[in-house]
C-alpha positions in Angstrom: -60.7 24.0 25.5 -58.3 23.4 22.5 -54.7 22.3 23.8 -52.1 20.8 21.5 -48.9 19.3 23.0 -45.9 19.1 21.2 -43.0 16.2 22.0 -39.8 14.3 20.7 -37.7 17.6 20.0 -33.7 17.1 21.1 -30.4 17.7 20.0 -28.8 15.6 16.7 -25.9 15.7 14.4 -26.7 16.5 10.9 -28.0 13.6 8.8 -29.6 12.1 12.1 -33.5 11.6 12.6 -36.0 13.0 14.8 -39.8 12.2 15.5 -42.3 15.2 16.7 -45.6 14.1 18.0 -48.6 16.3 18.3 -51.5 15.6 20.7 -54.6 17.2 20.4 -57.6 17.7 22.6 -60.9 20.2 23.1 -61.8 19.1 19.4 -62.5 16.6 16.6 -58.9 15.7 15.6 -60.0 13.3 12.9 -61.8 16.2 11.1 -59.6 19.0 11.3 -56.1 19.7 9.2 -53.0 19.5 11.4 -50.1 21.3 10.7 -45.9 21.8 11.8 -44.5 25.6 11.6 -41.1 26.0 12.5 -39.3 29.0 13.9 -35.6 29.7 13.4 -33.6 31.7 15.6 -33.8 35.6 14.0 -36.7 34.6 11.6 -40.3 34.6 11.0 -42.1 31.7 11.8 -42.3 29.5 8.5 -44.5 26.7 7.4 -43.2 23.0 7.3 -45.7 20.5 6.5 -49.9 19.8 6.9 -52.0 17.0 7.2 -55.6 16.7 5.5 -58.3 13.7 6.6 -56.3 10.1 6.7 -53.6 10.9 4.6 -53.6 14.1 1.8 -50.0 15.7 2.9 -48.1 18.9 1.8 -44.8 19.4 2.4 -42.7 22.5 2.0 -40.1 22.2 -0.6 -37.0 22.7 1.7 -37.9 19.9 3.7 -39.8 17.7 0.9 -38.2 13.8 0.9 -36.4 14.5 4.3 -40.0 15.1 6.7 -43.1 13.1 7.1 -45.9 14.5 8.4 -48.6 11.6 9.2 -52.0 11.4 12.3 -53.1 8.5 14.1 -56.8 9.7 14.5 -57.3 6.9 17.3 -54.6 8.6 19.1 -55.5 12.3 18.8 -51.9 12.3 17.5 -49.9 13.7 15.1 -46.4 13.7 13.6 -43.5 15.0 12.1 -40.4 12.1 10.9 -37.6 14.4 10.3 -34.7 12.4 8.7 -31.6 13.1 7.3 -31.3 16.4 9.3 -29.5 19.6 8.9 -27.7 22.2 11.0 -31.1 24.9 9.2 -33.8 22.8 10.7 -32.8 23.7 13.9 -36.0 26.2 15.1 -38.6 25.4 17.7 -41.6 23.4 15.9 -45.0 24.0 16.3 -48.1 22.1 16.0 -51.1 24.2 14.8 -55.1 23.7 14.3 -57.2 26.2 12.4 -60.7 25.7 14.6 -63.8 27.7 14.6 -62.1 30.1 12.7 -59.1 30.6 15.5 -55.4 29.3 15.4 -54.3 27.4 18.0 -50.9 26.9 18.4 -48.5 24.3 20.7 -45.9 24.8 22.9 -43.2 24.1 21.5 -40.2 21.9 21.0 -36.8 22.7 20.1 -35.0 20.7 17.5 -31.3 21.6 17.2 -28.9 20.1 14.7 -25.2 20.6 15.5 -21.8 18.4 15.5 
């Protein structure tokens, strides 16, 4: 079945850097479009960044500069760079595939940014 596992989340002071990773198994990973959601404590569940074939990226605008969202296809693996980090990044992150017409969602991992 379709599993995605998220890793890397933490704590960091603002302006540090993180690194998500995103492993994906049940499907093809080289042929579907990965994606990172975020959700903030008290909100809805937003949209961060996607990933189409090798290397066609979207990022939203809050976030564009700062993330990175990239794969290694070999690897069945994803990722998010996060730099220069602030205290309204913090949220759980979530990696998501759109498959046979069904979401599938992560885990989880918590990313919190605080001095």
């Amino acid at each position: 079945q379709v599993q995605l596992v998220e890793s890397g989340g933490g704590r960091m002071q603002p302006g540090g850097s993180l690194k998500l990773a995103c492993t994906g198994s049940g499907f093809i990973f080289s042929e579907q479009q990965i994606n990172w959601f975020r959700r903030a404590p008290g909100k809805e569940r937003e949209w961060v960044a996607s990933i189409i074939g090798d290397s066609y990226t979207n990022h939203r605008n809050s976030v564009e500069g700062r993330f990175t969202i990239s794969r290694d296809n070999a690897k069945n693996t994803a990722w998010l760079q996060m730099n220069d980090l602030r205290p309204d990044d913090t949220a759980i992150y979530y990696c998501n595939v759109y498959y046979l017409r069904q979401n599938y969602w992560g885990q989880g991992t918590q990313v919190t940014v605080s001095s």
